[in-house]
TIKOLLO-81529 format. One line per field, with one value per residue (C-alpha): residue in one letter; x, y, z. Coordinates in Angstrom, 2 decimals, always signed. Example, Ala and Ser with C-alpha at 12.3 -4.5 7.8 and 13.67 -1.06 7.14 Angstrom:
% TIKOLLO-81529
code = A|S .
x = +12.30|+13.67 .
y = -4.50|-1.06 .
z = +7.80|+7.14 .
END
This chain:
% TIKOLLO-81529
code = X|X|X|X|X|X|X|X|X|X|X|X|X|X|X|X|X|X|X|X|X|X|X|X|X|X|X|X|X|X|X|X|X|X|X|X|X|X|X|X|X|X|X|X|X|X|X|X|X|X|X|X|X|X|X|X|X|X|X|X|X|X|X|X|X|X|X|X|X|X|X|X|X|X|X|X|X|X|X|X|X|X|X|X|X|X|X|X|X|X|X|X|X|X|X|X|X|X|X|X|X|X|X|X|X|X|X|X|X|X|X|X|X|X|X|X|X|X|X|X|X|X|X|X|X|X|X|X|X|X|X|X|X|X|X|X|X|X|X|X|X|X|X|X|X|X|X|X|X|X|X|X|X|X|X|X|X|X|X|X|X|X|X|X|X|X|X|X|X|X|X|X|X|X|X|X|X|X|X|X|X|X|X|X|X|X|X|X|X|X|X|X|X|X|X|X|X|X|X|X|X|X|X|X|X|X|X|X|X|X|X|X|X|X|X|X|X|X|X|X|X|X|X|X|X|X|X|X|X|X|X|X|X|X|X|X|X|X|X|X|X|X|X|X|X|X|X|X|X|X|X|X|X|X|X|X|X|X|X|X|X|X|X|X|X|X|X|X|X|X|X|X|X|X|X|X|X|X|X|X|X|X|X|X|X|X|X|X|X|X|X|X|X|X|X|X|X|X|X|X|X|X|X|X|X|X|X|X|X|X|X|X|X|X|X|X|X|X|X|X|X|X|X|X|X|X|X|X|X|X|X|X|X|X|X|X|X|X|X|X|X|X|X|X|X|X|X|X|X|X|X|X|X|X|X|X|X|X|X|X|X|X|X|X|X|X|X|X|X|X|X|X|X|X|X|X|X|X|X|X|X|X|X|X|X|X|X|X|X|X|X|X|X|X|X|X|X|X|X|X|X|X|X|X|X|X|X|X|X|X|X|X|X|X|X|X|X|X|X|X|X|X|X|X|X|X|X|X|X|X|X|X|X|X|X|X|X|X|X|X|X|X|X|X|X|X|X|X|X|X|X|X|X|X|X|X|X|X|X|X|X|X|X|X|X|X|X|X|X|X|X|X|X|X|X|X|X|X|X|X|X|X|X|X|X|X|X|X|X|X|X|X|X|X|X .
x = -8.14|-6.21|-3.46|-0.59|+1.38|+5.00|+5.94|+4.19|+7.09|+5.33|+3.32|+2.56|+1.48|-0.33|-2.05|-3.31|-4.96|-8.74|-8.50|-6.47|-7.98|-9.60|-10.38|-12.93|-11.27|-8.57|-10.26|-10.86|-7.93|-4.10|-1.40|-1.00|-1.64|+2.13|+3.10|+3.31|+1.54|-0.76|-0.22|-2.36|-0.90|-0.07|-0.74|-3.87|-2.58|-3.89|-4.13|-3.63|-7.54|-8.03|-5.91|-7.63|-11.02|-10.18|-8.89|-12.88|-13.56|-14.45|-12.47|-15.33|-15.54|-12.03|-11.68|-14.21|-12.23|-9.32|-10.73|-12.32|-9.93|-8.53|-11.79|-13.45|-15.58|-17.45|-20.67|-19.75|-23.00|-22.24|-18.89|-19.35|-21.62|-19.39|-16.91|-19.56|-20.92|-17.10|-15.76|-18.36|-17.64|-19.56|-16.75|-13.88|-15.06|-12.77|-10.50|-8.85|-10.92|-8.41|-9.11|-11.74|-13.17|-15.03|-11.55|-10.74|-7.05|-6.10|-3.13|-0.56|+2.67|+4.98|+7.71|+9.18|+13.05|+14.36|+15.37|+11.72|+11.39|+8.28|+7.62|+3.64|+1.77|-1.19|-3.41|-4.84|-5.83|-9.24|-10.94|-12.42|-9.04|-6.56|-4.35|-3.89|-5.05|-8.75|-8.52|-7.83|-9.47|-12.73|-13.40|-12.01|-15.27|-17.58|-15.98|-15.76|-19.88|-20.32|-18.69|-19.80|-23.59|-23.22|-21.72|-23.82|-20.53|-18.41|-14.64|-12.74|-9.56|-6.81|-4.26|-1.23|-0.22|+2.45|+0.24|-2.65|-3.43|-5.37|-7.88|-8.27|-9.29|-11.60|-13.34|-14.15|-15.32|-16.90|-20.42|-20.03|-22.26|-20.66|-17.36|-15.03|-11.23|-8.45|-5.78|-2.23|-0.24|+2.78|+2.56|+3.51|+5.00|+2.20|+1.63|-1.09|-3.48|-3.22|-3.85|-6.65|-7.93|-7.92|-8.17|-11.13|-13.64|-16.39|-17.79|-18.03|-16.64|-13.44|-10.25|-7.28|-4.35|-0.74|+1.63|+4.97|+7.38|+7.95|+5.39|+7.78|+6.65|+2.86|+3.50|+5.42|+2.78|-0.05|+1.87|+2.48|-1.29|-2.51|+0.03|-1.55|-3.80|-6.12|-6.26|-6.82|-9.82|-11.56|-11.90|-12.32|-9.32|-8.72|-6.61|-6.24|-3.01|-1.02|-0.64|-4.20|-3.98|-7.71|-5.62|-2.90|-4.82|-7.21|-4.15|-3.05|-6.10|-4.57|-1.47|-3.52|-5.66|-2.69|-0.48|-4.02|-4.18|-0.33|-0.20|-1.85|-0.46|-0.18|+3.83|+4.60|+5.94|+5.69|+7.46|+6.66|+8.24|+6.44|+7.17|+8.10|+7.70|+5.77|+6.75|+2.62|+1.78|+5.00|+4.30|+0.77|+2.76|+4.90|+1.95|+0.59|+3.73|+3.51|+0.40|+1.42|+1.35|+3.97|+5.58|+9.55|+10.71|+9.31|+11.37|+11.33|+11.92|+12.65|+12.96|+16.12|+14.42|+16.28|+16.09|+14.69|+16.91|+19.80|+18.39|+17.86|+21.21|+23.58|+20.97|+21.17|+18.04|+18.99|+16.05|+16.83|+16.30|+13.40|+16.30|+17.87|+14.41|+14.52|+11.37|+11.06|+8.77|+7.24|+6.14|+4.40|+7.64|+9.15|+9.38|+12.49|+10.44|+8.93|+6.31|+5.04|+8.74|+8.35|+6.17|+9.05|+11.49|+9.56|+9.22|+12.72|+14.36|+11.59|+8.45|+10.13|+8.54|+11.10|+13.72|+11.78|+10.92|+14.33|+15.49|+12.92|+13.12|+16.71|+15.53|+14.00|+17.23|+19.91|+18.42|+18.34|+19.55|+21.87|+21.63|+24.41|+26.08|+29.16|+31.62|+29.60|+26.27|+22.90|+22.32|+22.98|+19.36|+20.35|+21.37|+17.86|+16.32|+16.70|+14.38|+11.60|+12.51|+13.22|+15.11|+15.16|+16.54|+16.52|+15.17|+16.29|+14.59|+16.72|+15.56|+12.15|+11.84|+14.13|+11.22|+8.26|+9.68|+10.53|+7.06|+5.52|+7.18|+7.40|+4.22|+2.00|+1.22|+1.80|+2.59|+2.52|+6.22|+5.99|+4.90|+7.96|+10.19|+8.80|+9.45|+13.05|+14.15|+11.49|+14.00|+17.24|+15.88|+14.05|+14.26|+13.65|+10.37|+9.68|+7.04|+8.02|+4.79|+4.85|+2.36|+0.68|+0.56|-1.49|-2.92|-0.35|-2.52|-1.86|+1.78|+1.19|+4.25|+6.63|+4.75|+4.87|+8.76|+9.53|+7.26|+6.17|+2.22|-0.28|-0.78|-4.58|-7.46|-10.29|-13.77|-14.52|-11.08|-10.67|-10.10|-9.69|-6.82|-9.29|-11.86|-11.92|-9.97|-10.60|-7.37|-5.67|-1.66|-0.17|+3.08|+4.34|+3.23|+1.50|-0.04|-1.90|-3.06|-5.13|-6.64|-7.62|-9.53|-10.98|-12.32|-13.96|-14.88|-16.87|-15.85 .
y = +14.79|+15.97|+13.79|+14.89|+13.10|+12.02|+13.92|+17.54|+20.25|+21.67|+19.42|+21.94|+24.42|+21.76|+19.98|+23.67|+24.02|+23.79|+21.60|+19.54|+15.90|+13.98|+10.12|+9.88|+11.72|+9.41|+6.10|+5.07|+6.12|+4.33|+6.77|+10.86|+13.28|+13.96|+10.26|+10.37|+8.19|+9.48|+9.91|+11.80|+15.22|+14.50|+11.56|+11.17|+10.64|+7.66|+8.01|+5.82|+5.98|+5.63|+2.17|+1.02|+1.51|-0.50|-3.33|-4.48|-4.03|-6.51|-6.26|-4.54|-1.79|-1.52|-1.01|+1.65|+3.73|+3.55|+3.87|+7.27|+8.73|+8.94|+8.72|+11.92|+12.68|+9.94|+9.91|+7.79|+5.73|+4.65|+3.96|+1.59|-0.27|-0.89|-2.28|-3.91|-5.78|-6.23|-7.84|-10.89|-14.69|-15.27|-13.42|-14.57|-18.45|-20.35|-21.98|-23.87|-25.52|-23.84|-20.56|-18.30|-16.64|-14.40|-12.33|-12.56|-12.25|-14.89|-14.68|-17.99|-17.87|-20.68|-20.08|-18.37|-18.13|-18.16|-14.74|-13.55|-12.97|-14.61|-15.51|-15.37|-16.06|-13.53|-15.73|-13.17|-16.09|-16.51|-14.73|-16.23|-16.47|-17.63|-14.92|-11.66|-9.52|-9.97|-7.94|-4.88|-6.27|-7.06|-3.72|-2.44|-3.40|-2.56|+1.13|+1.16|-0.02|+2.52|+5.38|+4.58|+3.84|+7.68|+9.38|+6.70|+6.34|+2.75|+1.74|-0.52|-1.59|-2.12|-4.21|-6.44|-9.40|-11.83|-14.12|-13.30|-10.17|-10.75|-13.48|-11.09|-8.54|-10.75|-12.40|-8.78|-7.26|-10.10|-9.16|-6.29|-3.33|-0.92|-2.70|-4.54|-5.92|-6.41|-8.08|-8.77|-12.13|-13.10|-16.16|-19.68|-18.08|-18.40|-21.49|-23.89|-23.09|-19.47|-19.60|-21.61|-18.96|-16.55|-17.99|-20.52|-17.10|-17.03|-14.10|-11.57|-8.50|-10.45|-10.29|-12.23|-11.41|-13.70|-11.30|-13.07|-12.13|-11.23|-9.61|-6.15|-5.85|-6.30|-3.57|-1.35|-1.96|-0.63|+2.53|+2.73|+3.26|+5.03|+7.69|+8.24|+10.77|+11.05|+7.18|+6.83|+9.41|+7.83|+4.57|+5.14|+3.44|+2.67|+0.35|-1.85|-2.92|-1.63|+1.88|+2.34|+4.03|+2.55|-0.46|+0.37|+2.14|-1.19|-2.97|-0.98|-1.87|-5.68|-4.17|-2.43|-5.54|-7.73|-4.92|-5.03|-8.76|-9.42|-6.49|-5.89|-2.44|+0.85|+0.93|-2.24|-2.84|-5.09|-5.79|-7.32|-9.28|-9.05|-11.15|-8.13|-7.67|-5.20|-2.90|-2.14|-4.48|-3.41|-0.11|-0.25|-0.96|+2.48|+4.14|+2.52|+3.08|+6.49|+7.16|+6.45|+2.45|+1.36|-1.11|-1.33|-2.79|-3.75|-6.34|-6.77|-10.56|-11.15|-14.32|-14.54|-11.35|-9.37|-5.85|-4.96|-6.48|-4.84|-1.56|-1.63|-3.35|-0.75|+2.07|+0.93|+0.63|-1.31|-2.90|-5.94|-6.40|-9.14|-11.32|-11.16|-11.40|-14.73|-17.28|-19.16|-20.76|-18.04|-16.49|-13.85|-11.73|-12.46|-8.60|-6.45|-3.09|-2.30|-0.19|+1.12|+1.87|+5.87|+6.39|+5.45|+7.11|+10.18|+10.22|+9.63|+12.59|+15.04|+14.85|+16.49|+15.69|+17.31|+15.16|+12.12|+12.57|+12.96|+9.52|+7.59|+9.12|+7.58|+4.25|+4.65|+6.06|+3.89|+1.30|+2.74|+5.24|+5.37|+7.02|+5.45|+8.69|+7.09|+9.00|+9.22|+8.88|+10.13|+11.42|+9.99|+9.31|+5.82|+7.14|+7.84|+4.44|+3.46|+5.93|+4.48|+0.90|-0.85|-3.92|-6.68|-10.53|-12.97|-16.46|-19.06|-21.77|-23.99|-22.12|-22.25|-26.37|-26.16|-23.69|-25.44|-28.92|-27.17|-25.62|-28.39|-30.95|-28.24|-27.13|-29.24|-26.07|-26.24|-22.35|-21.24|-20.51|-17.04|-17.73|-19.23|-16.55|-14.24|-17.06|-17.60|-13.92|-13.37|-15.68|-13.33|-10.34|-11.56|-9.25|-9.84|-8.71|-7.49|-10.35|-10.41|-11.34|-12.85|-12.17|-14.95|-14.56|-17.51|-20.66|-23.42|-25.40|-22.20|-23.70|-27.18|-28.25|-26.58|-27.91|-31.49|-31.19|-30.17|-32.33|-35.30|-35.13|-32.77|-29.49|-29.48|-28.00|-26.22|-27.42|-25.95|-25.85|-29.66|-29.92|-26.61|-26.90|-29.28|-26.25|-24.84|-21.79|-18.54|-16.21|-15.01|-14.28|-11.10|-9.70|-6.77|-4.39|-1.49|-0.36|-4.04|-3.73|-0.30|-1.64|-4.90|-2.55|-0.32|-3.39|-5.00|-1.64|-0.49|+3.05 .
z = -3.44|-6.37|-8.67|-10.95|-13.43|-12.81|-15.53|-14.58|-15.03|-12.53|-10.00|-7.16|-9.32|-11.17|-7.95|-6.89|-10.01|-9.80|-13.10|-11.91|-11.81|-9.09|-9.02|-11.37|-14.21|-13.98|-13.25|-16.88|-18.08|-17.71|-18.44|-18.27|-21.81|-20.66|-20.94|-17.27|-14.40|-12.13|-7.86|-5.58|-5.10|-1.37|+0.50|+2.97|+6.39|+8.64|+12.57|+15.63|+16.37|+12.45|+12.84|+16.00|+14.79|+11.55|+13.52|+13.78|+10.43|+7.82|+4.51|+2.65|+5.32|+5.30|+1.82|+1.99|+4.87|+2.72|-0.51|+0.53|+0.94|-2.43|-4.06|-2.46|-5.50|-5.33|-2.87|+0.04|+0.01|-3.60|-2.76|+0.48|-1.52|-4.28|-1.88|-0.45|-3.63|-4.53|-1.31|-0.40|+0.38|-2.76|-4.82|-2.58|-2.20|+0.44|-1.63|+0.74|+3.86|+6.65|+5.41|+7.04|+3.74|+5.65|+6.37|+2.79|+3.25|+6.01|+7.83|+8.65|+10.53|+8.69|+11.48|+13.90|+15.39|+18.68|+18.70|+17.94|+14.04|+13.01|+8.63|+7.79|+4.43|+3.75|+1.16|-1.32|-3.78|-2.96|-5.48|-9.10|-10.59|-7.63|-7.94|-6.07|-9.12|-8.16|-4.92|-7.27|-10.24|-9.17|-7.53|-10.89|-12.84|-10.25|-10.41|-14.10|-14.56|-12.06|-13.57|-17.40|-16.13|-14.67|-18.20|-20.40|-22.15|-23.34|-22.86|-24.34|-21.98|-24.05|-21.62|-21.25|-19.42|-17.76|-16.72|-14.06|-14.78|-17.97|-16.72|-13.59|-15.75|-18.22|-15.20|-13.78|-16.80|-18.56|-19.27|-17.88|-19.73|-22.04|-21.62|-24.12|-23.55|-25.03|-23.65|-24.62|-23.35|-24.94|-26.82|-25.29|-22.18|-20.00|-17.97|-19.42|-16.24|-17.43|-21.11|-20.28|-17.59|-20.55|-23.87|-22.80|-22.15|-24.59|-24.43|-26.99|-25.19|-24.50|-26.82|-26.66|-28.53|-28.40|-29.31|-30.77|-28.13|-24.51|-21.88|-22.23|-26.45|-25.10|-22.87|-24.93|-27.47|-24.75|-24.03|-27.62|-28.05|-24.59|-25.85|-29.63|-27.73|-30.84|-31.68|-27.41|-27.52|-30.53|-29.43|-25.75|-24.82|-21.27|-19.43|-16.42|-15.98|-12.68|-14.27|-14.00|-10.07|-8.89|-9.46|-7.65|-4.67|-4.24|-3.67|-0.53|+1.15|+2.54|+3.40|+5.83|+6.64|+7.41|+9.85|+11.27|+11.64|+12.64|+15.64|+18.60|+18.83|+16.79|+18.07|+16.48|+12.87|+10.31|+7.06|+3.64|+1.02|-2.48|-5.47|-8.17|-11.69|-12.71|-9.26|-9.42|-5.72|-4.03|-4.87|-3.16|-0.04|-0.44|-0.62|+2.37|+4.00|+3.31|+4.39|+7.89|+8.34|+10.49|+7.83|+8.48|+5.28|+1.60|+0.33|-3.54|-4.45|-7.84|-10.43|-12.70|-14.74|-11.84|-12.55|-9.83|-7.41|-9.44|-9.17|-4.83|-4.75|-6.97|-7.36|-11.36|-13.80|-16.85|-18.43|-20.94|-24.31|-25.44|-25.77|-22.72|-20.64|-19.37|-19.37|-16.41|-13.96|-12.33|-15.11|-14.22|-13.37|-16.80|-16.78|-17.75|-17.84|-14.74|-15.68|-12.30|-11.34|-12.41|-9.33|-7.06|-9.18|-9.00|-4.96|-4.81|-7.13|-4.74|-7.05|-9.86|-12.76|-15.23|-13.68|-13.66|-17.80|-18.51|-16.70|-17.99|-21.94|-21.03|-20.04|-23.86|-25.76|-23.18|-22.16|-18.11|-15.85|-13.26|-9.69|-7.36|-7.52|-8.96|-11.36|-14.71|-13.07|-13.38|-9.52|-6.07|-5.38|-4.28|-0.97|-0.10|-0.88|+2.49|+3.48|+1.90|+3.70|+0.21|+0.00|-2.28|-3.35|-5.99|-6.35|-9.27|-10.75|-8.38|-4.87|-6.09|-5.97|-2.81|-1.42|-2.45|-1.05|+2.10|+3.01|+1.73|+3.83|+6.98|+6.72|+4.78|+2.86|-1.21|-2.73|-6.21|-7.85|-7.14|-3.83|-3.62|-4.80|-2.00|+0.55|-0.40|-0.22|+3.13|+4.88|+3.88|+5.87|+8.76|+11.49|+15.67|+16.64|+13.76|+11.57|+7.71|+5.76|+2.31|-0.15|-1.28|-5.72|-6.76|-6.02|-6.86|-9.33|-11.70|-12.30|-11.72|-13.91|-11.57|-8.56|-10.61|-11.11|-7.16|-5.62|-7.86|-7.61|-9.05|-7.26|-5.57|-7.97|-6.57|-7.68|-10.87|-12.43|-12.68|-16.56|-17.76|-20.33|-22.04|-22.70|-26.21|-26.52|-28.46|-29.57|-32.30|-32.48|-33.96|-34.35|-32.09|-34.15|-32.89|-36.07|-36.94|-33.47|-34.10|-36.86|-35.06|-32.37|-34.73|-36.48|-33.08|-31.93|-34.94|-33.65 .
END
């Protein structure tokens, strides 16, 4: 298995080459030398006997069917025994009694219509931060000891965050050997729950930085510095946010697990609804979809930060300023800059990597692009979106208490914010016969003020996280500026 940037001016000839990288090349490393974001050059295909075989499977061993395939330069032995080590009941403890941890990512119908649609929740917070990001995360650090044990070499993963992403990362890689992180959170925009997940780590290969202003300058900033080639080489910079593609590829592994768990039949299709900022879990699904699961539609919900939506609604990507990116209760999409978005936008202008260079050096000089095809525009693209089964919806502040009263009261069940958001829009495109699962974000106690506010009691705490706002916390705060932050690494690198 071969992989070529988005941005290759010329990807077949580039995917043929014998240079051309596999998986471990670009497993340490975040973006292109192009600027561009890695894909495998064609997509492994999945079979009818693959899928009925891998309805037996436990998680681990289904992660390791999947994972092969797109890691073929890695000895299989090593391999199922990272996903082995990564995918255990005593990573993913139960954190809720009527889960079976053992499946790791639990199915639960919440309803079902008269005319045969069915809504289900797949929980994928059961892992040592309650949030999805450890699914992907925590095989992330397993793969990255792994592959710096085998070149005796160091990183340092230079990173940025929204909200669960960075404790994710610092709770895989914490004492991990050769390993150091920094990680980038905007400042006072997180919820409480997820400062403290971060900023209350102690040891002394983590690095938290508050960056005065919005997730989008923290990311800006990491591209900023994955893109000083010479500055990136030096200091062994990696990263580990969704453009990192072991990231990415970890994460199709439960959209396989919960077709798997929802049918009873290889004819039979399924669609998802994933609460969208960043475009990096949604676009896991694509690439399960396009490996041959039989997923009808992926259906982007959105907060008030709704570029997404805009963009699957008018075939329009305008990203916001800092000032126009809203901060709201489900934090973690507080993104105007959807940084996994180019791998879409590149499957959808053909895989041209010329074309996709020049739309996104626009989204740098313009602000966005625009494909609807309309007088003025910048292609007709849009027209093929449906291909790809894309949807999408919003969710305000308002239908997020509406959402979290409602499934609480329904179902006795209490979701996270984002949760919520998915929930809200999953209702707008229910289908007959066709089940619509949400994906779970987070547990609830994350964002307890929100779940305060909607339903006047404390959201639930799993043992272990009783009083962890009261823990002392180690940070510093920094300005957006992408200089300062080179000299902070060097400094704590001693490289």
């Amino acid at each position: 298995m071969h992989y070529v940037s988005t941005r290759a001016a010329t990807a077949a000839a580039a995917a043929a080459s014998p240079d051309s990288p596999r998986f471990s090349d670009i497993l340490l490393g975040g973006l292109a030398t192009d600027g561009g974001l890695f894909l495998p050059a064609e997509y492994p295909q999945v079979t009818g006997a693959e899928l009925d075989a891998w309805r037996q499977l436990s998680y681990a061993d289904l992660a390791f069917e999947i994972l092969r395939k797109f890691a073929t330069d890695i000895p299989e032995a090593d391999l199922r025994a990272l996903t082995a080590r990564t995918y255990t009941q005593d990573v993913y403890r139960n954190a809720r009694a009527d889960d079976d941890a053992a499946r790791i990512t639990p199915l639960r119908v919440l309803e079902e219509g008269a005319d045969g649609s069915k809504l289900m929740l797949q929980a994928l917070s059961n892992g040592p931060t309650l949030a999805f990001k450890d699914m992907a995360m925590q095989l992330l650090g397993n793969l990255f000891e792994y592959a710096l044990a085998r070149q005796n070499a160091e990183l340092n993963i230079f990173g940025a965050t929204s909200g669960d992403t960075g404790s994710a990362a610092e709770y895989a890689m914490r004492g991990k050997r050769g390993i150091r992180v920094f990680m980038l959170s905007p400042h006072r925009k997180m919820s409480a729950f997820q400062t403290a997940q971060m900023f209350s780590l102690q040891d002394p290969n983590i690095f938290n930085i508050a960056i005065e202003g919005v997730f989008d300058d923290a990311q800006d900033m990491v591209k900023a510095v994955s893109n000083d080639l010479a500055f990136k080489t030096r200091h062994k910079i990696g990263t580990v946010n969704s453009i990192n593609w072991a990231r990415v590829v970890a994460q199709v592994v439960y959209y396989f697990r919960g077709y798997l768990e929802a049918t009873t039949a290889n004819d039979q299709k399924v669609s998802f609804t994933v609460p969208s900022g960043n475009f990096g879990n949604i676009c896991a699904g694509h690439i399960a979809r396009m490996m041959g699961l039989p997923i009808d539609k992926l259906v982007a919900a959105t907060n008030e930060n709704d570029v997404l939506d805009e963009f699957f609604r008018t075939g329009v990507y305008r990203v916001r300023k800092s000032s126009e990116t809203y901060h709201t209760s489900s934090p973690s999409m507080d993104i105007s800059k959807a940084s996994n978005f180019e791998r879409f936008v590149y499957e959808l202008v053909g895989r041209d990597g010329d074309r996709t260079r020049a739309l996104f050096r626009k989204v740098e000089t313009h602000g966005g692009f625009d494909l609807s095809g309309k007088p003025g525009s910048d292609g007709d693209e849009f027209k093929l979106v449906a291909k790809y089964g894309f949807a999408s919806g919003k969710s305000t502040h308002a239908d997020r208490l509406d959402t979290i009263r409602d499934v609480a009261d329904d179902y006795g069940i209490v979701i996270d914010t984002h949760t919520a958001d998915g929930v809200k829009v999953a209702r707008e495109h229910l289908q007959p016969g066709v089940p619509m699962i949400v994906l779970e974000t987070a547990l609830a106690a994350k964002f307890n003020e929100t779940i305060l506010e909607a339903l006047g009691e404390d959201a639930e705490r799993p043992p272990g996280f009783e009083h962890i706002e009261d823990l002392p916390q180690k940070f510093v705060v920094m300005q957006a500026d992408v200089e300062a932050m080179k000299a902070y690494i060097a400094a704590n690198t001693g490289l």
